[in-house]
N, C-alpha and C positions, 0 to 999 in steps of 0.2 A: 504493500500500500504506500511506503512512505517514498519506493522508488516511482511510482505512478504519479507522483502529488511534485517530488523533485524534475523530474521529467517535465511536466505539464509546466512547473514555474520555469524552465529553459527554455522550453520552446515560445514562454509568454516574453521570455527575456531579449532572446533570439528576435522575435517580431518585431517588439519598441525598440530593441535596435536596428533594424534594417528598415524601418519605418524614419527612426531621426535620421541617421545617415543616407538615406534617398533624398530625404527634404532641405539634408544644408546640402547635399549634391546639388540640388534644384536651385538653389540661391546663393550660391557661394561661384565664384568665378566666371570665365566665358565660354561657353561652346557654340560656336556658329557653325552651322555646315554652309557649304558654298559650292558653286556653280559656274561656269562661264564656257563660250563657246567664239573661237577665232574663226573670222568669217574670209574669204577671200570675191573678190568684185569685179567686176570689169571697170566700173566707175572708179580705182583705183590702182597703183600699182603696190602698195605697202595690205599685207593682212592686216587686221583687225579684231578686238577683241567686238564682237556682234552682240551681245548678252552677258550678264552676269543675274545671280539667283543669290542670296544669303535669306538663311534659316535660321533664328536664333531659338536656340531648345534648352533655356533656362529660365526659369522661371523669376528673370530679375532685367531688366531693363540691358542695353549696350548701347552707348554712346560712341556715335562712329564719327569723326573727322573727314577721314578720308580712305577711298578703295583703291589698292594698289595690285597688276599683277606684275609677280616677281617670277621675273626671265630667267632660272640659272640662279647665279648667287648673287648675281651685281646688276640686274637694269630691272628698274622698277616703272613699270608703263602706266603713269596715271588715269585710273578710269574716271573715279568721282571725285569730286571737292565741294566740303559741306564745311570749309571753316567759319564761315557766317553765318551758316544755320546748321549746326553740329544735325545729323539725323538719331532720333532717337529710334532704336528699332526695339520696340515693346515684346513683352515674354511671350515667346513662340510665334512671334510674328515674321512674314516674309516681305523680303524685299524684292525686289527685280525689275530690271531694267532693261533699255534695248539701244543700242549706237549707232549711229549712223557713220557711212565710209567716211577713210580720214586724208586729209590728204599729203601727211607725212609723220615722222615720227622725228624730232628734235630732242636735242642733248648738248647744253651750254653754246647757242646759238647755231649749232651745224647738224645736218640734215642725218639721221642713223636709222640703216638697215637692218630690219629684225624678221625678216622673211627666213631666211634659214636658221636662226633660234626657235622660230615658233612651229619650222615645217620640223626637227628635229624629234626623235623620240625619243633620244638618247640626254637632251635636257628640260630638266626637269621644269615646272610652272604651276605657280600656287597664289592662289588670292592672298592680300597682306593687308590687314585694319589699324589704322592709325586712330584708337580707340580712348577714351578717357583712362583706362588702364593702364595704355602703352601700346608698344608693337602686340599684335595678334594675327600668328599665320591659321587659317583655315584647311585644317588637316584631313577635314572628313570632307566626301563628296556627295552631294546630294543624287540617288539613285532615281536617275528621270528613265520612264521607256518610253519610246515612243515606236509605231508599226513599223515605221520605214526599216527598221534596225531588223524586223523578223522579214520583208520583202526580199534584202540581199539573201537571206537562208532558205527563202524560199517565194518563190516571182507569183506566184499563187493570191498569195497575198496584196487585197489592194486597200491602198490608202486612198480614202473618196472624201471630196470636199465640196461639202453644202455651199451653191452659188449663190447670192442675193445681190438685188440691187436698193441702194439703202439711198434715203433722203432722209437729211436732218436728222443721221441717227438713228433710221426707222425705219423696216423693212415691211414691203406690202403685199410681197407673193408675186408669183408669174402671172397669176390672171388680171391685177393691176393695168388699168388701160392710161387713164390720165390720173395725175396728180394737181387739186385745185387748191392754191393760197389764196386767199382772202384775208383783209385789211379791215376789221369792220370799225365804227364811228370811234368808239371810244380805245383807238390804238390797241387791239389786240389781234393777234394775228392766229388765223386757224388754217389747219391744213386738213385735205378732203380728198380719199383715195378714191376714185372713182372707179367701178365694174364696169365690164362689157354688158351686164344685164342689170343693171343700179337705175335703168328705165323703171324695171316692175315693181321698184319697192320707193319710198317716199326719203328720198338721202336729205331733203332740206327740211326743215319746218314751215316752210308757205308756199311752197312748190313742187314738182315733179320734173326728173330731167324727162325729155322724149328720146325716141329711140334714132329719131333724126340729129338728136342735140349730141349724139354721140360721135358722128361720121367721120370725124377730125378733130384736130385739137381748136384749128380755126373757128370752125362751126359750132363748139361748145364755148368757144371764149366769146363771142359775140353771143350767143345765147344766154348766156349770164352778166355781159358787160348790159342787155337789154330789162334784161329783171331788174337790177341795178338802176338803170334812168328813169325806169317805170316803179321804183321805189318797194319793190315784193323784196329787194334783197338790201337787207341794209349790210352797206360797205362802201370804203373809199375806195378801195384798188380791191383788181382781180389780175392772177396766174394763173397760167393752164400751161402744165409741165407735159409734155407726150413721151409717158414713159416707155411707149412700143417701143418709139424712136430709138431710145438710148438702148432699151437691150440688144436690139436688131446693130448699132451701133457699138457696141461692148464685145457681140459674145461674132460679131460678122467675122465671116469663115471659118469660126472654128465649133465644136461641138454642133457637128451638125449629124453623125453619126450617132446614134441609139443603141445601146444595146441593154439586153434583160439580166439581171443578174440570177446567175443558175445558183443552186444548192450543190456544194463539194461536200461529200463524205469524209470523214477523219481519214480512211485509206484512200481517198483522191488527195486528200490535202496532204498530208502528211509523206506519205509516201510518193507515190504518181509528182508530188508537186517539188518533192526534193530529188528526185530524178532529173524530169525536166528543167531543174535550175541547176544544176551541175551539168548537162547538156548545155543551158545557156551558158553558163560561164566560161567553158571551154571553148565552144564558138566564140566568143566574145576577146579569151585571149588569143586565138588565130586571129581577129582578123586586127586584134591591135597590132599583134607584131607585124603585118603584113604593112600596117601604115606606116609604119615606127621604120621597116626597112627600105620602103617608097621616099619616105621624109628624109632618110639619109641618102640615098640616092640621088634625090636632089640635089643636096646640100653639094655633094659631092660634082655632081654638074653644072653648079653655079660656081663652084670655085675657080 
Protein backbone atom coordinates (compact mmCIF):
# COMPACT_ATOMS: atom_id res chain seq x y z
CA UNK A 1 0.00 0.00 0.00
CA UNK A 2 2.46 2.45 1.14
CA UNK A 3 4.59 1.61 -2.27
CA UNK A 4 1.18 2.42 -4.34
CA UNK A 5 0.54 5.96 -2.38
CA UNK A 6 4.65 6.69 -2.95
CA UNK A 7 4.32 5.80 -6.60
CA UNK A 8 1.12 7.96 -7.06
CA UNK A 9 2.92 11.17 -5.07
CA UNK A 10 5.83 10.62 -8.01
CA UNK A 11 4.10 10.51 -10.76
CA UNK A 12 1.85 13.77 -9.06
CA UNK A 13 5.41 15.04 -8.65
CA UNK A 14 6.67 14.12 -12.08
CA UNK A 15 3.53 16.10 -13.68
CA UNK A 16 3.83 19.70 -11.77
CA UNK A 17 7.07 19.30 -12.91
CA UNK A 18 6.92 18.87 -16.41
CA UNK A 19 3.90 21.02 -16.40
CA UNK A 20 6.35 24.25 -14.61
CA UNK A 21 9.04 23.53 -16.87
CA UNK A 22 6.89 23.46 -20.22
CA UNK A 23 5.57 26.94 -19.07
CA UNK A 24 8.86 28.82 -18.26
CA UNK A 25 9.93 27.00 -21.60
CA UNK A 26 6.97 28.95 -23.17
CA UNK A 27 8.06 32.22 -21.68
CA UNK A 28 11.48 32.29 -21.00
CA UNK A 29 13.62 33.13 -24.39
CA UNK A 30 13.26 33.05 -28.23
CA UNK A 31 12.31 30.42 -30.60
CA UNK A 32 11.27 31.64 -34.07
CA UNK A 33 11.08 29.40 -36.94
CA UNK A 34 11.62 30.97 -40.34
CA UNK A 35 11.34 30.69 -43.82
CA UNK A 36 12.57 32.39 -47.09
CA UNK A 37 12.70 31.43 -50.70
CA UNK A 38 15.50 33.09 -53.52
CA UNK A 39 13.71 33.85 -56.58
CA UNK A 40 15.40 34.30 -59.94
CA UNK A 41 13.77 36.98 -62.98
CA UNK A 42 14.01 37.95 -66.03
CA UNK A 43 13.31 41.42 -64.88
CA UNK A 44 16.70 41.16 -63.23
CA UNK A 45 20.15 39.97 -63.49
CA UNK A 46 21.05 39.59 -59.42
CA UNK A 47 18.74 36.46 -57.60
CA UNK A 48 16.67 37.56 -54.80
CA UNK A 49 15.51 36.78 -51.61
CA UNK A 50 11.33 36.51 -53.00
CA UNK A 51 9.70 35.71 -49.49
CA UNK A 52 10.41 35.27 -46.01
CA UNK A 53 7.86 33.45 -43.37
CA UNK A 54 8.83 33.97 -39.36
CA UNK A 55 6.95 31.96 -36.61
CA UNK A 56 7.21 32.89 -33.35
CA UNK A 57 6.34 29.65 -30.93
CA UNK A 58 6.64 31.22 -27.56
CA UNK A 59 4.53 32.31 -25.67
CA UNK A 60 6.18 35.81 -24.98
CA UNK A 61 6.25 38.80 -27.35
CA UNK A 62 9.87 39.39 -29.83
CA UNK A 63 10.95 42.47 -30.63
CA UNK A 64 12.46 42.46 -34.18
CA UNK A 65 14.61 45.46 -35.50
CA UNK A 66 15.65 44.18 -38.22
CA UNK A 67 15.70 40.76 -40.85
CA UNK A 68 18.98 39.71 -42.19
CA UNK A 69 19.99 36.75 -44.44
CA UNK A 70 23.37 35.43 -43.79
CA UNK A 71 25.28 34.28 -46.81
CA UNK A 72 28.11 31.90 -45.49
CA UNK A 73 29.64 33.41 -42.44
CA UNK A 74 30.32 37.13 -43.77
CA UNK A 75 27.58 38.96 -46.02
CA UNK A 76 24.49 39.63 -44.42
CA UNK A 77 21.64 40.67 -47.37
CA UNK A 78 19.31 43.13 -45.62
CA UNK A 79 15.71 42.14 -46.11
CA UNK A 80 13.68 44.25 -43.54
CA UNK A 81 14.22 47.55 -41.48
CA UNK A 82 11.99 48.36 -38.69
CA UNK A 83 14.36 50.69 -36.68
CA UNK A 84 11.56 53.26 -36.51
CA UNK A 85 8.95 51.07 -35.90
CA UNK A 86 10.71 48.14 -34.14
CA UNK A 87 7.90 45.07 -35.36
CA UNK A 88 6.40 43.42 -32.49
CA UNK A 89 5.72 39.86 -33.57
CA UNK A 90 3.08 38.74 -30.78
CA UNK A 91 3.13 34.89 -29.10
CA UNK A 92 2.70 32.47 -31.99
CA UNK A 93 2.11 34.98 -34.33
CA UNK A 94 3.35 34.87 -38.08
CA UNK A 95 4.92 37.13 -40.02
CA UNK A 96 5.43 37.11 -43.98
CA UNK A 97 6.40 38.94 -46.43
CA UNK A 98 6.82 39.12 -50.26
CA UNK A 99 9.91 41.24 -52.49
CA UNK A 100 9.93 42.54 -55.36
CA UNK A 101 13.14 42.13 -58.17
CA UNK A 102 16.05 44.17 -57.17
CA UNK A 103 18.20 45.65 -59.11
CA UNK A 104 21.42 45.18 -57.45
CA UNK A 105 23.12 44.02 -54.51
CA UNK A 106 25.72 46.88 -52.88
CA UNK A 107 28.54 46.68 -50.29
CA UNK A 108 30.33 50.14 -49.10
CA UNK A 109 29.21 51.96 -52.23
CA UNK A 110 30.31 49.14 -55.03
CA UNK A 111 28.06 46.90 -56.86
CA UNK A 112 28.48 42.77 -55.40
CA UNK A 113 27.70 39.57 -56.98
CA UNK A 114 25.94 36.92 -54.86
CA UNK A 115 24.52 34.64 -57.79
CA UNK A 116 27.00 31.84 -57.17
CA UNK A 117 26.75 32.12 -53.12
CA UNK A 118 23.18 31.73 -53.36
CA UNK A 119 23.08 29.12 -56.42
CA UNK A 120 25.77 27.06 -54.14
CA UNK A 121 24.63 24.11 -51.91
CA UNK A 122 27.72 23.63 -50.40
CA UNK A 123 27.09 27.38 -48.52
CA UNK A 124 25.32 27.52 -46.11
CA UNK A 125 22.02 30.50 -45.44
CA UNK A 126 20.08 31.27 -42.49
CA UNK A 127 17.70 34.06 -41.60
CA UNK A 128 19.41 36.46 -38.69
CA UNK A 129 17.06 38.87 -36.11
CA UNK A 130 18.53 41.82 -34.95
CA UNK A 131 16.14 41.47 -31.86
CA UNK A 132 15.76 43.60 -28.41
CA UNK A 133 17.79 40.52 -27.18
CA UNK A 134 20.55 40.67 -29.49
CA UNK A 135 21.68 38.66 -32.41
CA UNK A 136 19.10 35.60 -33.04
CA UNK A 137 19.92 33.11 -35.96
CA UNK A 138 16.78 31.10 -36.90
CA UNK A 139 17.65 27.52 -36.65
CA UNK A 140 14.59 25.69 -37.38
CA UNK A 141 12.64 25.79 -40.75
CA UNK A 142 9.40 26.02 -41.09
CA UNK A 143 7.97 22.65 -42.96
CA UNK A 144 5.60 24.37 -45.82
CA UNK A 145 4.29 21.57 -48.73
CA UNK A 146 3.08 22.46 -51.37
CA UNK A 147 1.60 19.91 -54.67
CA UNK A 148 4.14 21.02 -57.07
CA UNK A 149 6.85 19.25 -54.94
CA UNK A 150 4.66 15.75 -55.33
CA UNK A 151 4.08 16.74 -59.50
CA UNK A 152 8.09 16.34 -60.20
CA UNK A 153 7.44 12.43 -58.23
CA UNK A 154 4.81 12.17 -60.15
CA UNK A 155 3.36 14.27 -63.56
CA UNK A 156 -0.01 12.71 -62.56
CA UNK A 157 -0.54 15.16 -60.22
CA UNK A 158 -2.16 18.47 -61.19
CA UNK A 159 -2.00 21.74 -59.47
CA UNK A 160 -5.34 23.67 -60.62
CA UNK A 161 -5.89 27.23 -60.02
CA UNK A 162 -9.27 28.94 -59.45
CA UNK A 163 -9.44 31.80 -62.27
CA UNK A 164 -11.44 35.06 -61.29
CA UNK A 165 -11.84 38.29 -62.59
CA UNK A 166 -12.04 40.79 -59.55
CA UNK A 167 -13.33 44.50 -59.36
CA UNK A 168 -12.75 46.52 -56.27
CA UNK A 169 -11.61 43.52 -54.44
CA UNK A 170 -14.67 41.58 -55.57
CA UNK A 171 -15.32 38.75 -57.50
CA UNK A 172 -18.62 38.14 -59.45
CA UNK A 173 -18.48 34.80 -61.38
CA UNK A 174 -18.36 33.86 -65.17
CA UNK A 175 -21.95 34.45 -65.73
CA UNK A 176 -21.38 38.40 -64.74
CA UNK A 177 -22.39 40.39 -67.87
CA UNK A 178 -21.97 44.06 -66.95
CA UNK A 179 -20.62 45.72 -63.83
CA UNK A 180 -22.87 49.06 -62.82
CA UNK A 181 -21.36 52.14 -60.48
CA UNK A 182 -23.53 54.40 -59.53
CA UNK A 183 -22.90 57.91 -57.60
CA UNK A 184 -26.09 58.43 -55.87
CA UNK A 185 -27.12 62.21 -54.38
CA UNK A 186 -25.63 62.02 -51.03
CA UNK A 187 -21.95 60.87 -52.21
CA UNK A 188 -22.01 57.27 -51.89
CA UNK A 189 -21.01 55.18 -54.33
CA UNK A 190 -22.70 51.47 -55.12
CA UNK A 191 -21.60 48.84 -57.27
CA UNK A 192 -24.27 46.40 -59.21
CA UNK A 193 -23.28 43.17 -60.97
CA UNK A 194 -25.46 42.73 -63.57
CA UNK A 195 -26.81 38.91 -65.05
CA UNK A 196 -27.51 37.98 -68.43
CA UNK A 197 -31.17 37.03 -67.00
CA UNK A 198 -31.23 40.14 -64.18
CA UNK A 199 -34.38 41.15 -66.84
CA UNK A 200 -36.71 38.57 -64.83
CA UNK A 201 -36.07 39.50 -61.49
CA UNK A 202 -36.49 43.34 -60.06
CA UNK A 203 -32.27 44.25 -59.59
CA UNK A 204 -33.59 48.16 -58.64
CA UNK A 205 -36.07 49.22 -56.37
CA UNK A 206 -38.30 51.44 -58.86
CA UNK A 207 -37.58 49.69 -61.91
CA UNK A 208 -36.82 46.67 -64.07
CA UNK A 209 -33.97 46.22 -66.47
CA UNK A 210 -35.51 44.94 -70.09
CA UNK A 211 -34.02 42.20 -71.99
CA UNK A 212 -33.31 44.99 -74.80
CA UNK A 213 -31.59 47.18 -71.88
CA UNK A 214 -29.01 44.23 -71.80
CA UNK A 215 -27.78 44.12 -75.60
CA UNK A 216 -24.53 46.12 -74.90
CA UNK A 217 -22.97 47.99 -72.58
CA UNK A 218 -23.92 51.02 -74.74
CA UNK A 219 -27.49 50.33 -74.71
CA UNK A 220 -27.78 49.67 -70.83
CA UNK A 221 -25.66 52.87 -70.17
CA UNK A 222 -28.12 55.16 -71.96
CA UNK A 223 -30.99 53.19 -70.47
CA UNK A 224 -30.04 54.12 -67.05
CA UNK A 225 -28.33 57.43 -67.97
CA UNK A 226 -32.54 57.83 -69.12
CA UNK A 227 -34.11 56.71 -65.70
CA UNK A 228 -31.62 59.10 -64.20
CA UNK A 229 -33.07 62.42 -66.30
CA UNK A 230 -36.43 61.13 -65.86
CA UNK A 231 -35.67 61.00 -62.07
CA UNK A 232 -36.90 56.90 -61.29
CA UNK A 233 -33.12 56.64 -60.45
CA UNK A 234 -31.62 58.84 -58.13
CA UNK A 235 -27.81 59.45 -58.93
CA UNK A 236 -25.26 61.96 -60.15
CA UNK A 237 -23.02 59.72 -62.35
CA UNK A 238 -23.56 56.28 -63.80
CA UNK A 239 -20.80 53.38 -65.18
CA UNK A 240 -21.32 50.57 -67.17
CA UNK A 241 -18.11 48.23 -66.95
CA UNK A 242 -18.40 45.38 -69.96
CA UNK A 243 -17.09 42.64 -68.02
CA UNK A 244 -17.49 40.13 -71.25
CA UNK A 245 -15.01 42.55 -72.78
CA UNK A 246 -12.38 42.07 -70.34
CA UNK A 247 -12.57 38.25 -69.91
CA UNK A 248 -12.70 37.70 -73.69
CA UNK A 249 -9.62 40.39 -73.30
CA UNK A 250 -7.64 38.56 -70.21
CA UNK A 251 -8.09 34.83 -70.95
CA UNK A 252 -7.96 35.65 -75.56
CA UNK A 253 -6.19 32.75 -76.99
CA UNK A 254 -5.54 30.81 -74.31
CA UNK A 255 -7.77 28.22 -72.27
CA UNK A 256 -9.79 27.62 -74.85
CA UNK A 257 -9.30 23.99 -74.64
CA UNK A 258 -11.68 21.91 -72.05
CA UNK A 259 -11.02 19.18 -70.61
CA UNK A 260 -13.11 16.76 -67.97
CA UNK A 261 -11.30 15.68 -65.02
CA UNK A 262 -11.21 11.68 -64.90
CA UNK A 263 -11.01 9.68 -61.45
CA UNK A 264 -7.34 8.00 -61.07
CA UNK A 265 -7.33 4.98 -58.86
CA UNK A 266 -4.59 4.63 -56.08
CA UNK A 267 -2.88 1.99 -58.73
CA UNK A 268 -3.21 4.47 -61.68
CA UNK A 269 -1.89 7.16 -59.59
CA UNK A 270 0.47 5.65 -57.62
CA UNK A 271 1.84 3.22 -59.76
CA UNK A 272 0.97 3.62 -63.62
CA UNK A 273 1.71 7.58 -62.70
CA UNK A 274 5.38 6.96 -61.23
CA UNK A 275 6.11 4.83 -64.25
CA UNK A 276 5.01 7.30 -66.63
CA UNK A 277 7.16 10.17 -64.98
CA UNK A 278 10.22 8.28 -64.85
CA UNK A 279 9.59 7.77 -68.68
CA UNK A 280 9.14 11.40 -68.68
CA UNK A 281 12.04 12.30 -67.01
CA UNK A 282 14.40 10.34 -69.14
CA UNK A 283 12.90 11.75 -72.25
CA UNK A 284 13.35 14.88 -70.91
CA UNK A 285 17.10 14.21 -70.10
CA UNK A 286 17.78 13.20 -73.86
CA UNK A 287 16.53 15.69 -75.39
CA UNK A 288 18.25 18.25 -72.88
CA UNK A 289 21.46 16.99 -73.65
CA UNK A 290 20.65 16.87 -77.30
CA UNK A 291 20.27 20.96 -76.90
CA UNK A 292 23.18 21.30 -74.58
CA UNK A 293 25.38 19.58 -77.44
CA UNK A 294 23.57 21.71 -80.48
CA UNK A 295 24.23 24.87 -78.11
CA UNK A 296 27.92 23.86 -78.14
CA UNK A 297 28.18 23.29 -81.50
CA UNK A 298 27.34 26.45 -82.06
CA UNK A 299 29.20 28.04 -79.92
CA UNK A 300 31.98 26.24 -81.45
CA UNK A 301 30.88 27.78 -85.17
CA UNK A 302 30.64 31.14 -84.07
CA UNK A 303 34.10 31.05 -82.89
Amino acid sequence: MEVIISLTALCISLTALFFIVSNYWRKSGIYVRGQYSVHSSSYCEDKYVGSITLENNKDRPVVIFKVFLLVGKNYYIELENFEHDPKILKPYEVYSNQYDPVDFYSVSMRRIKLNQLLDSKNVKSSLVLATSNGKYTVKEWIKRWDPISDFFNNHMTALIQPMRSTYKNKCYGSEVKFIVDIKTEDGKEETIPIYPRDYEIRKFKKFSLTRESLESKEVLEEYLLELAFEGVLKCTDIVVHDIESWRKEAYDGDYKEVIEAEYYNWFNYVVFGRILTKFSDIRLYFVNRKHRKANKALQRTSR
